[in-house]
C-alpha positions in Angstrom: 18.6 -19.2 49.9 21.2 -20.7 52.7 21.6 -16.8 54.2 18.1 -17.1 55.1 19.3 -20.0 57.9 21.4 -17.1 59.6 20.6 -16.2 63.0 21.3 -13.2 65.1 20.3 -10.3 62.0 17.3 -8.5 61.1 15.9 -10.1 58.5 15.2 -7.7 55.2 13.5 -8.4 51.9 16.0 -9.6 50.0 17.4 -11.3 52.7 15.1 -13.0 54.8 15.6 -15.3 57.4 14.4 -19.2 57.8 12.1 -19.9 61.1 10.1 -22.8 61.8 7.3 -21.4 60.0 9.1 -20.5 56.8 10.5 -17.6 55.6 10.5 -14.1 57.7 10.3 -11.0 55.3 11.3 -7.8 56.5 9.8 -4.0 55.0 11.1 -0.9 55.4 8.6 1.9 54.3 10.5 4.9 53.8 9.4 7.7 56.7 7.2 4.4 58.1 4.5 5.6 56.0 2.2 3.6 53.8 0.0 4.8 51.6 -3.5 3.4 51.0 -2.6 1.1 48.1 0.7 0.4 49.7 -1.0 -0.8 52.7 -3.8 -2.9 51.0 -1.4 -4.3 49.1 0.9 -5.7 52.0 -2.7 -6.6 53.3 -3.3 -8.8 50.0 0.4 -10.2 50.1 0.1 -11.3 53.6 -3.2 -13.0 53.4 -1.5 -14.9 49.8 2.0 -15.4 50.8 1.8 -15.4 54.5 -0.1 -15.9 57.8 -2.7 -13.7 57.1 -1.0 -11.2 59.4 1.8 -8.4 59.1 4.2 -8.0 62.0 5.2 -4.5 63.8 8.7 -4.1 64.8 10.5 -1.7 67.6 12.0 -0.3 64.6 8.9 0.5 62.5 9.3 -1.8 60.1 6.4 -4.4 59.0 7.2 -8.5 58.6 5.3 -11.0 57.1 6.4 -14.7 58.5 5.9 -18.1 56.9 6.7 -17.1 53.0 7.7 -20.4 51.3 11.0 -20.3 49.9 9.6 -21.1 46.6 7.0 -17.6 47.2 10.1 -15.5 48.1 10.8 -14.2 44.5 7.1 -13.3 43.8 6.9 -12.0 47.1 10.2 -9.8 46.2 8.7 -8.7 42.9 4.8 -7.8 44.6 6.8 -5.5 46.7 9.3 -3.6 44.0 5.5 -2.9 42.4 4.3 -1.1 45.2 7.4 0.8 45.4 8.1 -0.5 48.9 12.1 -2.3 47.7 15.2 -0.9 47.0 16.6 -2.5 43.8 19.8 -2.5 45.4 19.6 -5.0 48.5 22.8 -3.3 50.2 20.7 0.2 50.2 17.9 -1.7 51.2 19.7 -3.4 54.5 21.3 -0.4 55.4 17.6 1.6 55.6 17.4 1.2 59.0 15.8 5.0 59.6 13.6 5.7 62.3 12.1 8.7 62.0 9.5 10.4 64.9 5.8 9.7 63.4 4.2 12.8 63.6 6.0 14.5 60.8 4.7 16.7 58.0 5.3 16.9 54.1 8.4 19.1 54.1 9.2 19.7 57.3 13.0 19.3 59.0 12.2 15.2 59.7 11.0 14.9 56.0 13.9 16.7 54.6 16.6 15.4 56.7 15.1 11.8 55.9 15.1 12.0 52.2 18.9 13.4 52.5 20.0 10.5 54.7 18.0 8.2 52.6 19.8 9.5 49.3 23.8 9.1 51.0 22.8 5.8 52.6 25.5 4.7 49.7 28.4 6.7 51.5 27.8 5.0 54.5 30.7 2.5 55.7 30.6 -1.0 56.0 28.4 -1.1 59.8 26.5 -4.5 60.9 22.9 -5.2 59.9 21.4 -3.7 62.8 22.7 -0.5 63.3 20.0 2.1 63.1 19.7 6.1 62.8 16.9 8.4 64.5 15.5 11.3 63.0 13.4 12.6 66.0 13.9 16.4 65.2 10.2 17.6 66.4 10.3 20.1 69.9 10.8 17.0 72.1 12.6 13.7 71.4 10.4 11.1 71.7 12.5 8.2 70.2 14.9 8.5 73.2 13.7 4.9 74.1 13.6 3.0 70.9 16.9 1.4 69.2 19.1 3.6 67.3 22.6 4.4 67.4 23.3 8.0 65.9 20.5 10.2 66.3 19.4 13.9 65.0 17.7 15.3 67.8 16.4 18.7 69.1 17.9 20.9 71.7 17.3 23.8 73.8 19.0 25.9 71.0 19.3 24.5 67.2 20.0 20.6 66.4 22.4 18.1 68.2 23.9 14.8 66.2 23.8 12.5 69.5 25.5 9.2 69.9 23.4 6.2 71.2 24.1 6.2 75.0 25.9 9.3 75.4 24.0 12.2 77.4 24.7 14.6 75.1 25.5 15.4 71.2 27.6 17.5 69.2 25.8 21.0 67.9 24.7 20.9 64.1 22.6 22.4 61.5 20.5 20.9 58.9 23.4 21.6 56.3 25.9 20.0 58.6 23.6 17.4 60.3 24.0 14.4 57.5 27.5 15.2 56.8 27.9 14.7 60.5 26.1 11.4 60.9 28.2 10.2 58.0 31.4 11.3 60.1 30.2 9.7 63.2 29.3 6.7 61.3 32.4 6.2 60.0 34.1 6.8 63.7 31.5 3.9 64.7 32.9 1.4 62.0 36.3 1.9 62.8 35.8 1.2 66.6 33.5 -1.6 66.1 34.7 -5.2 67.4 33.2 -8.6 68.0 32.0 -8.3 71.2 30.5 -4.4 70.7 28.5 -4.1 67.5 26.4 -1.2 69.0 26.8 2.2 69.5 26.4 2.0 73.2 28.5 -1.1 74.1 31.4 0.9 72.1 31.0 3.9 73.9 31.4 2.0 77.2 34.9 1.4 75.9 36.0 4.2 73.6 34.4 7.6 74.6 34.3 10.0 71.7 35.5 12.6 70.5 35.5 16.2 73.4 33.7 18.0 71.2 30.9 15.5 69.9 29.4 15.8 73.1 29.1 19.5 74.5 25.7 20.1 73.6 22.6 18.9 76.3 20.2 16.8 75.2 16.3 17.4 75.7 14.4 15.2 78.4 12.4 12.8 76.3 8.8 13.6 75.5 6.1 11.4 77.3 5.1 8.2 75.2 2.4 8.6 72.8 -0.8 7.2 74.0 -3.3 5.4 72.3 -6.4 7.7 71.3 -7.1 10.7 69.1 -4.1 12.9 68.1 -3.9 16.8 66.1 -3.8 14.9 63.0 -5.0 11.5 62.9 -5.3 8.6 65.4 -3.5 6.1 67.5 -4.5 2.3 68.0 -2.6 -0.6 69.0 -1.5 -3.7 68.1 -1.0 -6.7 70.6 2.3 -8.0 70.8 3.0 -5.9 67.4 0.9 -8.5 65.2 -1.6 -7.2 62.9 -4.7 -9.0 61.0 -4.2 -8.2 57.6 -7.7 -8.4 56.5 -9.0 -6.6 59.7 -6.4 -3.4 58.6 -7.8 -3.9 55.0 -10.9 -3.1 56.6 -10.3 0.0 58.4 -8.4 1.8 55.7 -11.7 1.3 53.2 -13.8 1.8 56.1 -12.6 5.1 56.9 -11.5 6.0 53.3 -8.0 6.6 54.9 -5.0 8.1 52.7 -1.8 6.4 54.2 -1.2 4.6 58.3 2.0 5.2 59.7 4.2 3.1 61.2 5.5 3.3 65.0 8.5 1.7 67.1 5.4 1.5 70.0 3.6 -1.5 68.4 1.1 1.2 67.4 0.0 2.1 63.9 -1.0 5.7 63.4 -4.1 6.7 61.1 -3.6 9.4 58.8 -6.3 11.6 59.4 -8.8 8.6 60.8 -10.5 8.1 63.8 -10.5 4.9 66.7 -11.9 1.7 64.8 -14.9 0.3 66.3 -13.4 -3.4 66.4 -11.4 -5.6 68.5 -8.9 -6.8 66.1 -6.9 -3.3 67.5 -6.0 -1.7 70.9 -7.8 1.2 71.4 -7.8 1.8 75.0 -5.1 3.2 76.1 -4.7 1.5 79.6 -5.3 -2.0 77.9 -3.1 -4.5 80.2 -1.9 -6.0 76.7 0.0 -2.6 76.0 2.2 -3.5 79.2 2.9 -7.2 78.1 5.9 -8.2 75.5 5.7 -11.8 73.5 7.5 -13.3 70.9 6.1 -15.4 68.7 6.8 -18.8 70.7 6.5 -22.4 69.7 5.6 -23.5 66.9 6.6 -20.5 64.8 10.3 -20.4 66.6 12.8 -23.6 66.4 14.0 -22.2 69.4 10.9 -22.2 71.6 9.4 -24.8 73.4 6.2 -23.2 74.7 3.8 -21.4 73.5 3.6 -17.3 74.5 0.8 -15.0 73.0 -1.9 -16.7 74.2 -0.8 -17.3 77.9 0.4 -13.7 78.1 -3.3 -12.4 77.2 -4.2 -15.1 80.0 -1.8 -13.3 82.3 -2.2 -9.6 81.8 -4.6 -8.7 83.4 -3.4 -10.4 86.1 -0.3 -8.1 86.6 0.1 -4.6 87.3 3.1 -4.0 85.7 5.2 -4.8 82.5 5.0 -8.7 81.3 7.7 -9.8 79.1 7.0 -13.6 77.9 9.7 -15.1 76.1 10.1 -18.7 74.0 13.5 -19.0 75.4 16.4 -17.1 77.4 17.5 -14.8 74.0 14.1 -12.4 75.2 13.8 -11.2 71.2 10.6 -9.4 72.3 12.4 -7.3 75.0 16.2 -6.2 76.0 14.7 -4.6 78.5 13.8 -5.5 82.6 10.3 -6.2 82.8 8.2 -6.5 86.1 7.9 -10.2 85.5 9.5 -11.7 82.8 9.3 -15.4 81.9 11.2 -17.4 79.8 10.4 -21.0 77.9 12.7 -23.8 79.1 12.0 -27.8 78.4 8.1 -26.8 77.8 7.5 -25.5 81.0 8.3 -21.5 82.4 11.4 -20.1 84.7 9.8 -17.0 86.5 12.4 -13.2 87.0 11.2 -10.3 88.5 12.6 -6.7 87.5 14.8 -8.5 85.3 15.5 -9.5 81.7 15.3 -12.7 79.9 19.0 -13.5 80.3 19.3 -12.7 84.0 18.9 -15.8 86.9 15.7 -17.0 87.1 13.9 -17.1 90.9 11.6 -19.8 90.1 12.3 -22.7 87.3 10.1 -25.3 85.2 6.5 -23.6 86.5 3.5 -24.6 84.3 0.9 -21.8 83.1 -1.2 -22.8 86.2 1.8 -22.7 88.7 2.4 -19.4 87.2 -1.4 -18.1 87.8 -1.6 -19.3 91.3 1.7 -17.5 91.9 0.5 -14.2 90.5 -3.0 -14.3 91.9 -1.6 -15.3 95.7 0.8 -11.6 95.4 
């Protein structure tokens, strides 16, 4: 189990990684959908082997944190029974597919999935967190969520964009896959230490003319929380989900499968908005602006604790919150309107900045940081 102390890597299944709490367990549903008894069974294995609670990643995946090393091989085995491993844990690290949630059985996302899915084997060699889109419905709307080769829509047929660049190379769905397999292998071979993303190796080699004649679409607006054609929207803050409260509204509504999202939002397969406050579901809820990561004690690197003071803070602040353990920002690459990050057990304070960035303000407690918000 010593790969599990590695830093710096998604976790997967068979390859989870050691925090403070124990053991971090990564799933991968394939097209981020769950069926009922896939879902109440993650529900059951969270609430045995876990925290009681399943985590939502950017990339649509589901975690459970604090597995016992000792747990990790029943864990492992629970999971291959409700079909939700790949036997083969290279397959199962290289399934990082995120596909647009509003899909239907059979349609171009489905099938271009379950091709990709079946030549993940003829992919090359790529780092662990390299990620395709599938986000083929009449607008993108995975434009802001991590992936570095996407299948997108255009004005006129399909495009195979690279991460970064404004526009992709013009395929079909015959030639789509084949495509991603090419630019893939273009990726790996221009890959170096220091650039081990699609968009910090395009920022140094460009690509190839004629991968990128071909417009992309504007992004579609986010998805808002609330009743869609099809099913429902609700929240989850900071991505964290109470397993037994989930277990809950699947019986409750009699639900067929959830769906997973990059948004920290689960989508309900034909259900309605849950009458309970273990979920979001108003859609200007302050907590949908704010961005935590789990914080001391679950991280080693963390010396203050997040998710509580950020629900303190949000509705104190109009815009994005990003709240951070430490100066890595896990929860969020991006700038935030305020961001603060955990230093010494106290708080250094950026605006319109990242985690990384200078901070304007150093070792403020919670209260320094209240008076400063409320006194804007």
């Amino acid at each position: 189990m010593s790969a599990a102390t590695v830093k710096g890597w998604c976790p997967g299944a068979h390859r989870p990684m050691l925090a403070a709490d124990g053991l971090v367990v990564r799933i991968r549903p394939r097209l981020a959908r769950l069926t009922a008894a896939q879902a109440l069974g993650l529900c059951a294995l969270a609430q045995r082997y876990g925290h009681g609670y399943l985590d939502l990643t950017n990339r649509a995946n589901l975690q459970i944190r604090g597995v016992a090393e000792g747990d990790h091989l029943a864990l492992i085995e629970a999971l291959a029974d409700l079909d939700l491993l790949d036997t083969d844990p290279a397959i199962e690290s290289r399934r990082n597919i995120l596909v647009a949630p509003f899909w239907q059985s059979g349609d171009l996302i489905h099938r271009l999935s379950i091709e990709l899915i079946d030549q993940l084997a003829d992919l090359p060699d790529l780092p662990a967190k390299i990620g395709f889109a599938i986000d083929t419905l009449a607008q993108p709307l995975l434009t802001r969520d991590s992936a570095d080769i996407r299948i997108e829509r255009a004005a006129s047929g399909l495009i195979l964009r690279a991460d970064g660049a404004a526009a992709g190379r013009a395929v079909t769905e015959d030639t789509a896959i084949p495509a991603l397999l090419e630019m893939a292998a273009w990726l790996a071979d221009h890959l170096t230490p220091d650039h081990r993303r699609m968009a910090q190796v395009l920022a140094h080699s460009p690509l190839p003319p004629e991968w990128c004649d071909a417009p992309a679409l504007p992004a579609a607006p986010a998805p808002q929380i609330g009743r869609q054609s099809t099913g429902s929207l609700i929240g989850a803050a900071f991505g964290q989900i109470d397993a037994e409260a989930l277990a809950q509204v699947i019986r409750a509504q009699s639900l067929q499968a959830i769906r997973l999202t990059p948004w920290r939002m689960l989508y309900l397969e034909g259900g309605t908005l849950p009458d309970t406050d273990a979920f979001l579901t108003d859609p200007h809820d302050p907590l949908l602006r704010v961005d935590a990561c789990p914080g001391a004690p679950y991280c080693p690197s963390s010396s203050v604790e997040t998710r509580a003071f950020a629900k303190r803070l949000a509705p104190q602040i109009n815009g994005t919150l990003h709240v951070s353990g430490c100066a890595k920002g896990c929860a969020r690459k991006t700038a935030a309107d305020l961001t603060l990050t955990g230093r010494d057990g106290r708080f250094d304070l950026i605006r319109h900045g990242t985690a990384t960035d200078t901070p304007e303000r150093r070792a403020l407690s919670p209260d320094d940081i209240l008076r400063e918000v409320n006194t804007q």
